[in-house]
Backbone as CSV, one residue per row, in Angstrom:
resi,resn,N_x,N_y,N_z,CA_x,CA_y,CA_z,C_x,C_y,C_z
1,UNK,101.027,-21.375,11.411,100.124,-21.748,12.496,98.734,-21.205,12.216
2,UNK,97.637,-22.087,12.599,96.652,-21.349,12.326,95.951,-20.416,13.381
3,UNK,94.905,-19.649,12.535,94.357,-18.190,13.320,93.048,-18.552,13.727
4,UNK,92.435,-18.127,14.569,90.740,-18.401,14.124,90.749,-16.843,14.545
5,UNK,89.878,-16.250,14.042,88.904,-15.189,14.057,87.538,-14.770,14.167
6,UNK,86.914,-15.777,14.315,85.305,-15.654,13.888,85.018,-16.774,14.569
7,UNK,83.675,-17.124,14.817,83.032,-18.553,15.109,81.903,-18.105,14.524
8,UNK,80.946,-18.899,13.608,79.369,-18.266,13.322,78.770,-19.803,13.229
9,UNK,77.884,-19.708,14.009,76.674,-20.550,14.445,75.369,-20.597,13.023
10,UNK,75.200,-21.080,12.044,74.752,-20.893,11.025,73.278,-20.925,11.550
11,UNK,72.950,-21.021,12.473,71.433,-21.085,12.819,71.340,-19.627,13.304
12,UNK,71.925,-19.298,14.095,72.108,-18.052,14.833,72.234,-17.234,14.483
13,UNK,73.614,-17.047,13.058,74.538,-16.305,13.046,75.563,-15.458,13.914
14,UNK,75.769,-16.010,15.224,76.323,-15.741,15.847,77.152,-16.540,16.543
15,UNK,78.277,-16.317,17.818,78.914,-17.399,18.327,78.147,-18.177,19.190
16,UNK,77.126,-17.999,19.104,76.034,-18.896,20.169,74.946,-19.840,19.519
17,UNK,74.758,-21.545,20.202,73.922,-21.941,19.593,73.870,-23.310,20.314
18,UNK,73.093,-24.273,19.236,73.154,-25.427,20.243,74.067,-26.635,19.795
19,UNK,73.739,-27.590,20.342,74.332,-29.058,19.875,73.515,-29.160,18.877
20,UNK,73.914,-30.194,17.438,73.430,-30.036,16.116,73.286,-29.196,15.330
21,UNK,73.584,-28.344,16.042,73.986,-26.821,14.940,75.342,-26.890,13.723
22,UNK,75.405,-26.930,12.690,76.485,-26.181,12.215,77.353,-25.397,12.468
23,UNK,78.592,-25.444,12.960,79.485,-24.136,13.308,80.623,-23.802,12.390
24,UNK,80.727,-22.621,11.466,81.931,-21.937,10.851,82.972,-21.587,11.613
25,UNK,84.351,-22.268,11.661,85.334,-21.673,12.166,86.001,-20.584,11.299
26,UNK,86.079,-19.487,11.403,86.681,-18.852,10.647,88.125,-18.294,10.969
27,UNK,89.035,-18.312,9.821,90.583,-17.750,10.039,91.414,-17.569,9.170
28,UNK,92.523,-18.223,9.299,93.687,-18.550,8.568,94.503,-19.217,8.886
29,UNK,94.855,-20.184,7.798,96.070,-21.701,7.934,94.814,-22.334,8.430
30,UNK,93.782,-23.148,8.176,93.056,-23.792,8.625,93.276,-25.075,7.574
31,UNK,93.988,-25.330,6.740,93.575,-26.182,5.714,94.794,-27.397,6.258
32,UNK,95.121,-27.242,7.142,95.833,-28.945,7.678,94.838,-29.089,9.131
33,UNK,93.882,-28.369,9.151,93.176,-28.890,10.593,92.897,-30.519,10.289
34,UNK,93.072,-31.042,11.629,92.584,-32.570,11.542,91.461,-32.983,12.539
35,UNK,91.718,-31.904,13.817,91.127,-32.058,15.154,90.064,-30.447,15.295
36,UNK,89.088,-30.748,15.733,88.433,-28.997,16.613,87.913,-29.745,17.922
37,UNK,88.329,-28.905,18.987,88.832,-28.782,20.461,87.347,-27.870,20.587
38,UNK,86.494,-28.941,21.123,85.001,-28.134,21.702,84.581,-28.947,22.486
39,UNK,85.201,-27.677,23.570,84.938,-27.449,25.059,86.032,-28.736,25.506
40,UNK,85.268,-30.021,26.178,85.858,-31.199,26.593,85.451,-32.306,25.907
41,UNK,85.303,-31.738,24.431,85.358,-32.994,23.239,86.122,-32.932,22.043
42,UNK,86.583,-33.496,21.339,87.432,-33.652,20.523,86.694,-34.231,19.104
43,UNK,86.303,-33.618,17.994,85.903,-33.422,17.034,86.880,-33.905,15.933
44,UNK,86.785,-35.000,15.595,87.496,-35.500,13.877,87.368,-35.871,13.084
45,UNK,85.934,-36.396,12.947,84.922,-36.403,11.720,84.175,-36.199,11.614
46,UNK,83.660,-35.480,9.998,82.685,-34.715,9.686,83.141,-33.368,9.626
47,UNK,84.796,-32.921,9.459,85.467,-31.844,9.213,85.010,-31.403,7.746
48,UNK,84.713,-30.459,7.711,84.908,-29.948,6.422,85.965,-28.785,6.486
49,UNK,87.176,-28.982,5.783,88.400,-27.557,5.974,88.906,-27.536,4.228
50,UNK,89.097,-25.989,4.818,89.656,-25.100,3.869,90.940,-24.468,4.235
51,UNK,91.332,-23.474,3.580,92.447,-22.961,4.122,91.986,-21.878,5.360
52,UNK,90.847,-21.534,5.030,90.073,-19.965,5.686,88.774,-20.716,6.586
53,UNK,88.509,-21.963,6.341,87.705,-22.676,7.157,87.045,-23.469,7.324
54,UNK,86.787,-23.982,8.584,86.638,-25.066,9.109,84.924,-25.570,9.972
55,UNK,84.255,-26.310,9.163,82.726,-26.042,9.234,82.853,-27.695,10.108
56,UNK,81.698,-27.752,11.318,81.258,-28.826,11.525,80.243,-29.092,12.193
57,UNK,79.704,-30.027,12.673,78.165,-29.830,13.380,78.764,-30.078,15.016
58,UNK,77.852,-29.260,15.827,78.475,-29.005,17.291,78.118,-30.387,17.833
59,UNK,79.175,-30.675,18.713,78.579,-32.277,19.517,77.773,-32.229,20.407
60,UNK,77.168,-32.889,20.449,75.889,-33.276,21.541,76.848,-33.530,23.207
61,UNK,76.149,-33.759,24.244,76.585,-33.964,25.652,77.682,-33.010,26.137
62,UNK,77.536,-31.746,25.857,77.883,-30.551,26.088,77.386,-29.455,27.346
63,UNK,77.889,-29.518,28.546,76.791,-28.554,29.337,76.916,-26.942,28.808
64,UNK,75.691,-26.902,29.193,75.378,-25.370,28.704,75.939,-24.083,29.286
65,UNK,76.680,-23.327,28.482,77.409,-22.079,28.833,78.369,-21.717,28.021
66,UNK,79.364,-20.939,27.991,81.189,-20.895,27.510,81.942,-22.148,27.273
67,UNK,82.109,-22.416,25.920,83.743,-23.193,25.773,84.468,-22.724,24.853
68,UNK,85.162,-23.388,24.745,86.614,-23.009,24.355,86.506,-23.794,23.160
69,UNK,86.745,-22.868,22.024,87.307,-23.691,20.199,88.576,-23.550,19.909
70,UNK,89.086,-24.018,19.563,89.893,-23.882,18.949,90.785,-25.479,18.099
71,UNK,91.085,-25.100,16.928,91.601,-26.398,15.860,92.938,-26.990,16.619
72,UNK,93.482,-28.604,15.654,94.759,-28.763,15.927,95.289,-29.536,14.535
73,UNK,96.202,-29.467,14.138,96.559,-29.363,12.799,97.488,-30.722,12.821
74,UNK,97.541,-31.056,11.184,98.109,-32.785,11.442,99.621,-32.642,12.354
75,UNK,100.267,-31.322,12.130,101.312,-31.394,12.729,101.256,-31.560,14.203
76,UNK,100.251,-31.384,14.993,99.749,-31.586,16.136,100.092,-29.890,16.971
77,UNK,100.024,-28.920,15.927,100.158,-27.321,16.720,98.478,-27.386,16.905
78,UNK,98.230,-26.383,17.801,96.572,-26.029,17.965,96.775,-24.442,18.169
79,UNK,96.066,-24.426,17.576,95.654,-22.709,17.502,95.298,-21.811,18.383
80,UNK,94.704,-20.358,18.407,94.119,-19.867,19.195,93.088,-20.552,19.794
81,UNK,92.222,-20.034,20.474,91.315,-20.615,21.206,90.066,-19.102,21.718
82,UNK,88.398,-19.780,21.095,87.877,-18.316,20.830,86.407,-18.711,21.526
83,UNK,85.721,-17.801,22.579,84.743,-18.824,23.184,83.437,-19.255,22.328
84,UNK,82.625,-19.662,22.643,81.398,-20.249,22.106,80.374,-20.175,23.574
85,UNK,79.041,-19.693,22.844,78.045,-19.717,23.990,77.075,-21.091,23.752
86,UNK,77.039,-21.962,24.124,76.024,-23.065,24.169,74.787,-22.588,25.177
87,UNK,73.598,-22.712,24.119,72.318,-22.210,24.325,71.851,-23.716,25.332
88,UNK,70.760,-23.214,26.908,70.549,-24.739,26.891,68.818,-24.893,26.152
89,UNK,68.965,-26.142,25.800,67.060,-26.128,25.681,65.676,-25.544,26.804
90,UNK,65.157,-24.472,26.127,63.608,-24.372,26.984,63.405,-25.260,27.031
91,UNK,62.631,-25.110,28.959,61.852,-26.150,29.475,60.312,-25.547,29.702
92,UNK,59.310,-26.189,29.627,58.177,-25.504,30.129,57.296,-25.930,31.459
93,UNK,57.293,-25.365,32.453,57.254,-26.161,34.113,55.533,-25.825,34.253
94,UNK,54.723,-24.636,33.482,53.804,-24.389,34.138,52.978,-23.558,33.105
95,UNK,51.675,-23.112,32.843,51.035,-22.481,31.727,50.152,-21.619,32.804
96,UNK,50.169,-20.600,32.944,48.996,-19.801,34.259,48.036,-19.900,34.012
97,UNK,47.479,-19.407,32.680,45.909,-19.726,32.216,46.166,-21.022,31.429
98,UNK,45.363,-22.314,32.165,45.370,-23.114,31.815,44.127,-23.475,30.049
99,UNK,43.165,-22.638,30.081,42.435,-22.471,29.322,41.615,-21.217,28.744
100,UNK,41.020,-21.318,27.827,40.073,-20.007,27.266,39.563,-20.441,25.911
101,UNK,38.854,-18.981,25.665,37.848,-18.904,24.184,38.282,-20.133,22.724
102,UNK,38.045,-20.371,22.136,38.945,-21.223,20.567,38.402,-19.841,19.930
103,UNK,38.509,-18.612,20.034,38.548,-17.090,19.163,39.778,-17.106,19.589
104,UNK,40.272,-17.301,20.817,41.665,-17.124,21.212,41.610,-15.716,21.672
105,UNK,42.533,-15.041,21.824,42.871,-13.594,21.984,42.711,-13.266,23.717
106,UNK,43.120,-14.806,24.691,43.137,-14.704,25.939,44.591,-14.398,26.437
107,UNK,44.934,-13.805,27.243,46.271,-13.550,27.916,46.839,-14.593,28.863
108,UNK,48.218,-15.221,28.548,48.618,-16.472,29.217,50.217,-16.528,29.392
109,UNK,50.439,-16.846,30.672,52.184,-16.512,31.071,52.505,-18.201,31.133
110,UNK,53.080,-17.885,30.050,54.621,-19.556,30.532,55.096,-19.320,31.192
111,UNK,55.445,-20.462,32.158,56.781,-20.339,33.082,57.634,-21.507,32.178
112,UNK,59.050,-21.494,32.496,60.098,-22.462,32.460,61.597,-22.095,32.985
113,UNK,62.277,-22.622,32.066,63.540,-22.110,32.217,64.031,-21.774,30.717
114,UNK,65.189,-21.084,30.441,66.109,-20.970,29.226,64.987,-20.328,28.266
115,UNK,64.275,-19.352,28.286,63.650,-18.575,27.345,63.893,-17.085,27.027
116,UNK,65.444,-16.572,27.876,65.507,-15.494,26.844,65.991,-15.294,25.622
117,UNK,66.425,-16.572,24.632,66.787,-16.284,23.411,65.629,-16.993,22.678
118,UNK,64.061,-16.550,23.320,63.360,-17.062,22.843,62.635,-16.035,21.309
119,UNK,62.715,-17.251,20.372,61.876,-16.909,19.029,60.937,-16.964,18.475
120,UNK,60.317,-17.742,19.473,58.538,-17.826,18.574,57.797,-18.713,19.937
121,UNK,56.370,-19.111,19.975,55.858,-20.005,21.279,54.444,-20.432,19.572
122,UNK,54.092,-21.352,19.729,52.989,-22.283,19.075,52.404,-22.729,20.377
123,UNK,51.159,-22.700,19.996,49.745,-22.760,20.729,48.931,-24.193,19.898
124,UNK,49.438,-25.359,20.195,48.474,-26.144,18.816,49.022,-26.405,17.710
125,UNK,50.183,-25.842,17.480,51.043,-26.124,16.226,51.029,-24.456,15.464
126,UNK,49.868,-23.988,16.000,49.616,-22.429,15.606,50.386,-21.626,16.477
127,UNK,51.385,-20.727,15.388,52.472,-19.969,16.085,51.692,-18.465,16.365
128,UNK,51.727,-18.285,17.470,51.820,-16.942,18.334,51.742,-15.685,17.466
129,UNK,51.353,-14.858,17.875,51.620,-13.308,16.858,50.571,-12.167,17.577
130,UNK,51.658,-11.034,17.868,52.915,-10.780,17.425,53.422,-11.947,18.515
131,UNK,54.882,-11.894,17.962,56.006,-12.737,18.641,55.916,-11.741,20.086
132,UNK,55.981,-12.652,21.110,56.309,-11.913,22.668,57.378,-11.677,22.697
133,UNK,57.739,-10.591,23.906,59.226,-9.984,23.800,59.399,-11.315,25.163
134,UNK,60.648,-11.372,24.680,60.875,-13.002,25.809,62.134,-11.698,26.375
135,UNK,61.878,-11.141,27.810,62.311,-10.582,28.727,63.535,-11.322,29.805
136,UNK,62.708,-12.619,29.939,62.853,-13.359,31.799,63.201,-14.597,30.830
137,UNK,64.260,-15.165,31.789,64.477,-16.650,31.645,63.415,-17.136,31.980
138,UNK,62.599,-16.832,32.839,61.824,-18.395,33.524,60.275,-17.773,33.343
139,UNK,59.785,-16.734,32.335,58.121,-16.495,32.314,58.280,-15.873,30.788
140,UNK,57.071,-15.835,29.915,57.040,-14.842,29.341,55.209,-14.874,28.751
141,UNK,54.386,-13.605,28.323,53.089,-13.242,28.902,52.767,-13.520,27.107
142,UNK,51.956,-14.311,26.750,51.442,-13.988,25.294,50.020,-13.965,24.769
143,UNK,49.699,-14.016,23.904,48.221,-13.885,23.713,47.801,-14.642,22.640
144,UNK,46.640,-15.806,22.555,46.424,-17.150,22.308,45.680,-16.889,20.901
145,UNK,46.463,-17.708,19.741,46.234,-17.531,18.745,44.454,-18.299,18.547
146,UNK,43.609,-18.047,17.512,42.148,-18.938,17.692,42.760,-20.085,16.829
147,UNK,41.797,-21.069,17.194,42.054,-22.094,17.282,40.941,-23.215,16.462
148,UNK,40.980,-23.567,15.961,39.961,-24.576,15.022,39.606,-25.500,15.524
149,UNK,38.256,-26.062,16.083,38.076,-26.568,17.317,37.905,-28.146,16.428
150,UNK,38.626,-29.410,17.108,38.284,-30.921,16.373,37.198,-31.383,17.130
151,UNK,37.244,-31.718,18.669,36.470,-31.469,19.394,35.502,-30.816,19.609
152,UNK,33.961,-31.413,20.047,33.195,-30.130,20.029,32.918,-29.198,20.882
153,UNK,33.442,-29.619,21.921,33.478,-28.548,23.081,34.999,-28.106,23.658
154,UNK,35.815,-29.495,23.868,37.288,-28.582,24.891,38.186,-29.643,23.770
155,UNK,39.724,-29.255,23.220,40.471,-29.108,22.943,41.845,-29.100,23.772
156,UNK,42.298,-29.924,24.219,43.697,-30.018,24.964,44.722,-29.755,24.049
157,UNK,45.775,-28.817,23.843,47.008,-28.976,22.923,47.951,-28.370,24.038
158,UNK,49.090,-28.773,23.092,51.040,-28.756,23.555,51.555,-27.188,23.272
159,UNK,51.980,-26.855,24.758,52.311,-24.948,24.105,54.082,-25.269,23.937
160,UNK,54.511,-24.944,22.769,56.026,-24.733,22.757,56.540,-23.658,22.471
161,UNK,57.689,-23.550,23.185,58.455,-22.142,23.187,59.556,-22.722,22.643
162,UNK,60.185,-21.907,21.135,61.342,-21.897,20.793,62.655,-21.354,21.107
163,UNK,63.942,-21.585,21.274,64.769,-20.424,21.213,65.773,-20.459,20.539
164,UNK,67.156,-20.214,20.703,68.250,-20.997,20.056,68.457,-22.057,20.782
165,UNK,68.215,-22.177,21.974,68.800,-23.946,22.360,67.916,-25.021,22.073
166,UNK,66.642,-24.567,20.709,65.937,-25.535,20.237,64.445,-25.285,20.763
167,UNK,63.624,-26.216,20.539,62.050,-26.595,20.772,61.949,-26.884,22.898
168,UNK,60.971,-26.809,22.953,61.188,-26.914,24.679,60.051,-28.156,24.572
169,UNK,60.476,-29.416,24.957,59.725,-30.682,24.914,58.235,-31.155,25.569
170,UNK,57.686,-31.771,25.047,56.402,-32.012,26.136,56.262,-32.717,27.456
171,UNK,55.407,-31.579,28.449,55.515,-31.803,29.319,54.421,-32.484,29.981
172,UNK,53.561,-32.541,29.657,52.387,-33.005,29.851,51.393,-32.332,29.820
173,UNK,50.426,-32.254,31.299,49.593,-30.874,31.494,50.476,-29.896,31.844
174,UNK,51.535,-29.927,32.842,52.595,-28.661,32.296,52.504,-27.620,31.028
175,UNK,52.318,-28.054,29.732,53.140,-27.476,28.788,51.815,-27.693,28.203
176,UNK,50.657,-27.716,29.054,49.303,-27.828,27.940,48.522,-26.292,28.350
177,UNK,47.642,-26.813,27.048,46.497,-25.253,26.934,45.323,-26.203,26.637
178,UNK,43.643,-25.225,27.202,42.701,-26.570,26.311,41.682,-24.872,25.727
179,UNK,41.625,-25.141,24.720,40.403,-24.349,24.404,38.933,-24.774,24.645
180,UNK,38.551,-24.061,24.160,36.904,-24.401,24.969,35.407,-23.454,23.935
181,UNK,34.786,-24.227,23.131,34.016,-23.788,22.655,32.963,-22.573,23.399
182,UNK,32.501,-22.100,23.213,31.276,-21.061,23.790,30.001,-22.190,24.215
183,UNK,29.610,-22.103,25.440,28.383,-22.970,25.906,26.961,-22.075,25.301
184,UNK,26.475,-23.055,24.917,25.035,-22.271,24.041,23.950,-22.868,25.214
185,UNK,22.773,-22.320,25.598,22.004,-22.679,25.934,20.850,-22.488,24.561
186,UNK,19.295,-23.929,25.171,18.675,-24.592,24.037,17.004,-23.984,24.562
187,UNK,17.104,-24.287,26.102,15.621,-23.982,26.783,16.148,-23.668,28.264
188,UNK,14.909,-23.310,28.752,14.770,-23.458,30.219,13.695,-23.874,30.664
189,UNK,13.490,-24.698,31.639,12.832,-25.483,32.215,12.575,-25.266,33.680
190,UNK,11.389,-25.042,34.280,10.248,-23.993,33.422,11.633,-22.530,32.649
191,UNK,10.613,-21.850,32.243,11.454,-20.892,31.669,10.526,-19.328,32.422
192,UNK,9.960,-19.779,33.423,9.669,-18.375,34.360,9.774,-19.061,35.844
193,UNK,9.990,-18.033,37.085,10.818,-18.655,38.396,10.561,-17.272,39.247
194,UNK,10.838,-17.501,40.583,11.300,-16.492,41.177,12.678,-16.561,42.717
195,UNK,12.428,-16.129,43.042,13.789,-16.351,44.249,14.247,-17.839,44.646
196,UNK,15.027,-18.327,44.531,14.876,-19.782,45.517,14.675,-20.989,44.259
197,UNK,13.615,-20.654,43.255,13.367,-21.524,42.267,14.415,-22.306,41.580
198,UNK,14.390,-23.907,41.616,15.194,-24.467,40.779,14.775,-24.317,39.328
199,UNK,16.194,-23.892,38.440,15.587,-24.183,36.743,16.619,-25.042,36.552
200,UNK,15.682,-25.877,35.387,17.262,-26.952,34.710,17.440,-25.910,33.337
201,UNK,18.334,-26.288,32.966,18.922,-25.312,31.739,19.776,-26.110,30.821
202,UNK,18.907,-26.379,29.363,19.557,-27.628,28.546,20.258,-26.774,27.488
203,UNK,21.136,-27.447,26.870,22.297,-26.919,26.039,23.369,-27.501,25.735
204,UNK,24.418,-26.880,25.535,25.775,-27.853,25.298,27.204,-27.285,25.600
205,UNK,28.226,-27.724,25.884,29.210,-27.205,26.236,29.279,-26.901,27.602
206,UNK,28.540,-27.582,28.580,28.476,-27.135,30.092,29.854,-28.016,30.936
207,UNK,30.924,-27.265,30.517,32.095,-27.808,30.661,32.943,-26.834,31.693
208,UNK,33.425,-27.191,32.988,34.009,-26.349,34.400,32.820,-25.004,34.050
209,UNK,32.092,-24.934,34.081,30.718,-24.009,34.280,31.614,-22.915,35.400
210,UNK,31.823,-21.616,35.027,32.545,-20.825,36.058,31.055,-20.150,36.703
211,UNK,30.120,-19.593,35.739,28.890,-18.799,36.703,27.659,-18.955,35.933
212,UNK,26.478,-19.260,36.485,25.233,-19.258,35.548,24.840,-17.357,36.169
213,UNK,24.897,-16.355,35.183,24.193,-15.299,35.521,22.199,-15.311,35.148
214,UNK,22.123,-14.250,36.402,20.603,-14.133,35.866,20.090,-12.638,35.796
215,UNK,19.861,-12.369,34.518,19.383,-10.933,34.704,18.320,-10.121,34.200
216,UNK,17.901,-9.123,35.006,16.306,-8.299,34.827,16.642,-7.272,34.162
217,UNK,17.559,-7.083,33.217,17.968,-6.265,32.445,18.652,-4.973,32.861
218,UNK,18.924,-5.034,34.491,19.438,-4.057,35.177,20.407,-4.456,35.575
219,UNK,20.329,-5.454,36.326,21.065,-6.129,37.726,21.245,-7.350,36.910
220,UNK,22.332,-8.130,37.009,23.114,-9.233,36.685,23.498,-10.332,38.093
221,UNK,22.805,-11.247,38.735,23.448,-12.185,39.773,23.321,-13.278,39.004
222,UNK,24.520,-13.746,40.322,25.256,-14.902,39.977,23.417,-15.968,40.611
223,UNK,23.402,-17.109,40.027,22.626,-18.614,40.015,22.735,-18.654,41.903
224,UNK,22.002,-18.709,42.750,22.048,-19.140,44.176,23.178,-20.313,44.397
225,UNK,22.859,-21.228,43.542,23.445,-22.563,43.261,23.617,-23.028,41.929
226,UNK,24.563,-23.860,41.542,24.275,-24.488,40.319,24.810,-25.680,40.374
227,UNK,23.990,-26.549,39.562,24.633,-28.169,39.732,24.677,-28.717,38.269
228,UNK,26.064,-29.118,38.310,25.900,-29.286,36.428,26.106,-30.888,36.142
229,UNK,24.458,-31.328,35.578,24.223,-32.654,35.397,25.432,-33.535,34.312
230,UNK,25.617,-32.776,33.473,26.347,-33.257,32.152,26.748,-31.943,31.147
231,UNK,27.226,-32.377,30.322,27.509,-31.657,29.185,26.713,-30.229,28.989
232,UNK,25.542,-31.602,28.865,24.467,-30.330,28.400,22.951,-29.938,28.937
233,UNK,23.238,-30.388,30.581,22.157,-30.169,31.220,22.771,-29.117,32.916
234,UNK,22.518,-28.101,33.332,22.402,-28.219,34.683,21.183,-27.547,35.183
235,UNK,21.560,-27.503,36.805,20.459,-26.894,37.210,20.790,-25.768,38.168
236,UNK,19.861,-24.874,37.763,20.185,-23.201,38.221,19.401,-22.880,39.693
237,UNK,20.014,-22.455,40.888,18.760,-21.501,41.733,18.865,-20.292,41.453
238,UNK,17.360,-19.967,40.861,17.128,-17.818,40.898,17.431,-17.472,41.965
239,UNK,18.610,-16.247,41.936,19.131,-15.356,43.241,17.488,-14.671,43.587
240,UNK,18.097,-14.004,44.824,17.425,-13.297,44.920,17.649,-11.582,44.550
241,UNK,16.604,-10.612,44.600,17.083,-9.423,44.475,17.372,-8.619,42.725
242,UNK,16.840,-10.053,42.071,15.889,-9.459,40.712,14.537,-9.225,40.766
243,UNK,14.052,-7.881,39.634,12.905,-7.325,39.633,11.963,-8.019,38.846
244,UNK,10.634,-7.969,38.655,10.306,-9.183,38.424,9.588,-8.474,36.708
245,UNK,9.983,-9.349,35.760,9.569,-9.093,34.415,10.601,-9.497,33.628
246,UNK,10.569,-9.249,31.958,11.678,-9.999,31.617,13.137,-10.047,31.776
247,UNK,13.898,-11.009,31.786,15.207,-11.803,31.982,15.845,-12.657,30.953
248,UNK,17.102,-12.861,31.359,17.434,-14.017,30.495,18.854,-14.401,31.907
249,UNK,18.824,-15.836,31.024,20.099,-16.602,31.949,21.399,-16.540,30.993
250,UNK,21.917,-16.443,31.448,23.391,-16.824,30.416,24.653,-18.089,31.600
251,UNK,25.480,-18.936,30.484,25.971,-19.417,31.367,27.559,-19.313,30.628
252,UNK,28.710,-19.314,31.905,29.826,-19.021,31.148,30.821,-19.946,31.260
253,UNK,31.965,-20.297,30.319,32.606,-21.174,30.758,34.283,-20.473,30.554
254,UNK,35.450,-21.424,30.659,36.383,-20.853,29.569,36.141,-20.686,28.060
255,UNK,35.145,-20.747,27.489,34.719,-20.468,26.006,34.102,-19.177,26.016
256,UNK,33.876,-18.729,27.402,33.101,-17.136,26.970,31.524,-17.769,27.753
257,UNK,31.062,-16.513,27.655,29.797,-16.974,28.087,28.659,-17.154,26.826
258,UNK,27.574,-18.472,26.878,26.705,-18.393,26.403,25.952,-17.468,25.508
259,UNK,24.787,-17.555,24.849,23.907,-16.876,24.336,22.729,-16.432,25.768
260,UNK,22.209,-15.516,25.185,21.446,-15.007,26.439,20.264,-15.428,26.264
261,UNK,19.815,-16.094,27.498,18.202,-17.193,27.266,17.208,-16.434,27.846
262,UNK,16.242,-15.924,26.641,15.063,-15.357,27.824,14.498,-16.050,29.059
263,UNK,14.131,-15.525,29.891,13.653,-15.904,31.408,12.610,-15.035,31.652
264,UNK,11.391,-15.284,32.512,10.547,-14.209,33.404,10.274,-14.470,34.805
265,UNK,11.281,-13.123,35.355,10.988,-12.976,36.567,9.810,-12.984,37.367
266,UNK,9.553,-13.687,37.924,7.918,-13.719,38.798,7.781,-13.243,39.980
């Protein structure tokens, strides 16, 4: 009669893994197997047996958790019976920081499901590093590899998290990240102002504009207002409660903030 002793998941090396995996049955008397008994499917071709064992690829439409292996031999005996963990596939439901710098090196929590036998997350096709400790089934916190911008300002890509139950599929904006070049400013217009004053401010990359700062080299405020024409135009109001002499504006986006544009306070 045969024995099993072992199960090894050749992806894994362990008794755990997914559908399309390779699985080693390991034992003894295995070399009249005809049948392998996994879970509530019945496996009979694509056996490879020996006397010591019995290799085959795991079947697909399997729910995820504990089953039961075990062989059955032409004589129609079946063997022990030894469990197996079926990994299910990461899902990815949500990205917290939806964007940042293309230097990368911003802090960003996945949510999903099925990520604690997680092995790696790609940002863009660019894998992660260091690898995050994947803690939680349903979050884990990593830090955004830089990024080579095709685009000249924002960059949309696909974040995937690996584990053993495979690649975690695309989700749309779910499972997206966008990088975002650094906004440069070019002039200011006028380029001296005082409280209340509208400036336009030309440049590029004026993309979700988070704050136009203005500062007297002391004090840093936020723009009264800002209205952003396009890409690469908006228009600034000087706060009040800067001193009056030189300044510069800076403007920031998810790329970081700008270069710093001289200004004179009036």
């Amino acid at each position: 009669m045969a024995t099993i002793t072992s199960l090894v998941d050749t992806t894994t090396t362990t008794n755990q893994g997914k559908s399309g995996d390779t699985l080693h049955i390991i034992g003894t008397g295995l070399g009249t197997t005809t049948r392998v008994n996994f879970g509530s499917t019945t496996v009979t071709s694509g056996l490879t047996v020996t006397a010591t064992q019995v290799s085959l690829t795991i079947p697909s439409a399997q729910c995820a958790g504990q089953v039961s292996v075990s062989v059955t031999s032409s004589t129609n005996v079946t063997s022990n019976a030894l469990p197996f963990f079926l990994i299910a596939a990461p899902s990815v439901t949500g990205v917290g920081t939806g964007c940042g710098p293309a230097a990368g090196g911003g802090s960003v929590t996945l949510y999903g499901t099925n990520f604690l036998t997680g092995t790696g997350i790609t940002v863009g096709g660019t894998p992660v590093t260091p690898t995050p400790t994947f803690s939680s089934a349903s979050q884990v916190t990593f830090t955004t590899p830089a990024h080579t911008m095709v685009n000249p300002c924002v960059d949309t890509v696909d974040v995937v998290i690996t584990t053993f139950g495979g690649a975690s599929p695309p989700a749309g904006n779910l499972s997206q990240f966008s990088y975002y070049s650094a906004p440069a400013i070019t002039s200011l217009v006028p380029a001296t102002g005082t409280a209340d004053d509208e400036i336009v401010v030309n440049g590029s990359c004026f993309i979700n504009v988070s704050v136009v700062d203005f500062s007297d080299g002391v004090n840093t405020i936020p723009a009264a207002s800002v209205s952003v024409l396009g890409d690469g135009q908006l228009v600034a109001t000087v706060p009040a409660g800067l001193t009056a002499g030189p300044g510069t504006v800076t403007v920031t986006t998810c790329g970081g903030p700008s270069n710093a544009q001289a200004f004179t306070i009036t």
